[in-house]
C-alpha positions in Angstrom: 9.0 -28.0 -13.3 12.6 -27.1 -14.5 14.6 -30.1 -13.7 18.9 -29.9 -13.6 21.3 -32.9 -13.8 24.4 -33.2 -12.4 26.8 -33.9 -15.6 28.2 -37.5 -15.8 31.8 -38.9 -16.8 31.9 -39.5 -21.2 32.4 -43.0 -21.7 35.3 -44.2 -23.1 34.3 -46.3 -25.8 37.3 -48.3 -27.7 40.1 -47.6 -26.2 40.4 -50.3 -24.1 43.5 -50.8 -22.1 43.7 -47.0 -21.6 42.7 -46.1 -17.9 41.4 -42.7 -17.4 43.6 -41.5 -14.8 41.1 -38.5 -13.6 38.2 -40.9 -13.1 36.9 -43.2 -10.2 37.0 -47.1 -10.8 33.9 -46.9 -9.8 30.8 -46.6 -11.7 29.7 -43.5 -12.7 27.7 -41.7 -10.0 23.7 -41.2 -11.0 22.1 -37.8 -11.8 20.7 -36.0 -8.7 17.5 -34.3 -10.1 17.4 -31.2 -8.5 13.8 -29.2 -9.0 12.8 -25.2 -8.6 10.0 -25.9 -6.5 11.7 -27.6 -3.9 14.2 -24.3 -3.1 17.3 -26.3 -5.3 17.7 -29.8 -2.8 17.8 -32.7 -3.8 14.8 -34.9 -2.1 12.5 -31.9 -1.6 13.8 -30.5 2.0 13.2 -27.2 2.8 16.3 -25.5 3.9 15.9 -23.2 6.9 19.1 -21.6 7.4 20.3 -19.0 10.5 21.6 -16.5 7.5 18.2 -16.7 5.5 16.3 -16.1 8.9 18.5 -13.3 9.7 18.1 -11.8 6.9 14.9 -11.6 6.7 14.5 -10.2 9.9 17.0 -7.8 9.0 14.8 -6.9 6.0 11.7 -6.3 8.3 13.6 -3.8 10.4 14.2 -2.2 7.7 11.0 -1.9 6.1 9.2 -1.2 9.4 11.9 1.8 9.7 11.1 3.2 6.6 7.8 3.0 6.6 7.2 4.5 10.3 9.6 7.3 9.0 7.8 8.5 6.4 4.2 7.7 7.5 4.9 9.5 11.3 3.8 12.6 9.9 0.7 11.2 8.9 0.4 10.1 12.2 1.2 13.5 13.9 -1.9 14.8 12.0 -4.4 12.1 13.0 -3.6 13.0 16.6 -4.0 16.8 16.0 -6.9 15.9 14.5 -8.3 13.3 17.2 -7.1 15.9 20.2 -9.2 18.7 18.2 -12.4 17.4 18.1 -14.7 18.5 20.3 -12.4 20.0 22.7 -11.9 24.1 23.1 -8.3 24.2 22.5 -5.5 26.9 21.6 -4.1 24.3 19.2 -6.0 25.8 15.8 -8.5 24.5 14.0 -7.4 22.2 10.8 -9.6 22.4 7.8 -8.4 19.2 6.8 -4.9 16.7 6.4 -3.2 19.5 4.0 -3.6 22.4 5.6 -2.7 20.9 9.3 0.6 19.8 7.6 1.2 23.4 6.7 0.0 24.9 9.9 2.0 22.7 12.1 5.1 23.6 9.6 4.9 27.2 10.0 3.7 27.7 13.5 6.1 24.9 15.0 8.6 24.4 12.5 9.1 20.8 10.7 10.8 18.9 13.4 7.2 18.7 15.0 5.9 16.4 12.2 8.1 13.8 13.7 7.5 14.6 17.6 7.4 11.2 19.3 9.4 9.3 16.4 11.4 7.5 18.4 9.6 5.1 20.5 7.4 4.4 17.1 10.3 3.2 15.6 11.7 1.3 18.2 8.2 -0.9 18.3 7.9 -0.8 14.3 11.5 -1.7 14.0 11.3 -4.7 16.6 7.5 -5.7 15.5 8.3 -5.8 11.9 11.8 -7.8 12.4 9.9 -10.4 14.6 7.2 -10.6 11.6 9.6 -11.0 8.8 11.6 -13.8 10.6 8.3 -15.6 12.2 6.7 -15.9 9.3 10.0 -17.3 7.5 10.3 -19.4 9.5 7.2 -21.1 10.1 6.4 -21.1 6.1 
């Protein structure tokens, strides 16, 4: 993999009796080899830090959010659909996922596509979030 070495110190080759002023009397420190598979540590531990898991979970409340936002119409429909079948009803009859979307549109205006959006996101939101940082943090 791609290996990185920590620079070392130039020697000072013949100029003796000149001390570098900047540098330890020790010797000079080894190279850590620091690898890409091992997340940039030196030994090969995994770091699993509160600001990593955070943001993760951050990141899955955000994409269960989105998601549920724009997919709840979907959703509207499938219910329509589900409550129609069968069942005499004075909802109407859909012909399919188009043309419920337009009928539910016109006849209830387009606020109804979202009608129960709420507590959707708030378990989407809070499912998704526990997911993202879960899995984080047992990989």
């Amino acid at each position: 993999g791609f290996a990185a070495r920590a620079p070392t110190r130039p020697h000072s080759g013949g100029m003796q009796g000149h001390k570098d002023s900047s540098a330890p009397d020790a010797e000079p420190a080894k190279a850590k080899v620091v690898s890409a598979e091992d997340g940039g540590k030196a030994g090969g531990e995994k770091s699993k830090t509160r600001v990593n898991l955070s943001s993760n979970a951050i990141a899955g409340t955000i994409a269960g959010f989105t998601s549920s936002s724009l997919t709840h119409p979907l959703d509207v429909v499938k219910t329509r659909f589900q409550v129609q079948d069968g069942v005499r009803s004075k909802v109407p009859k859909y012909r399919g996922t188009a043309h419920a979307l337009v009928t539910i549109v016109r006849t209830e205006g387009p606020l109804s596509l979202y009608a129960g959006l709420t507590p959707n996101l708030l378990g989407s939101t809070i499912a998704w979030g526990t997911y993202f940082y879960g899995y984080n943090y047992l990989r």
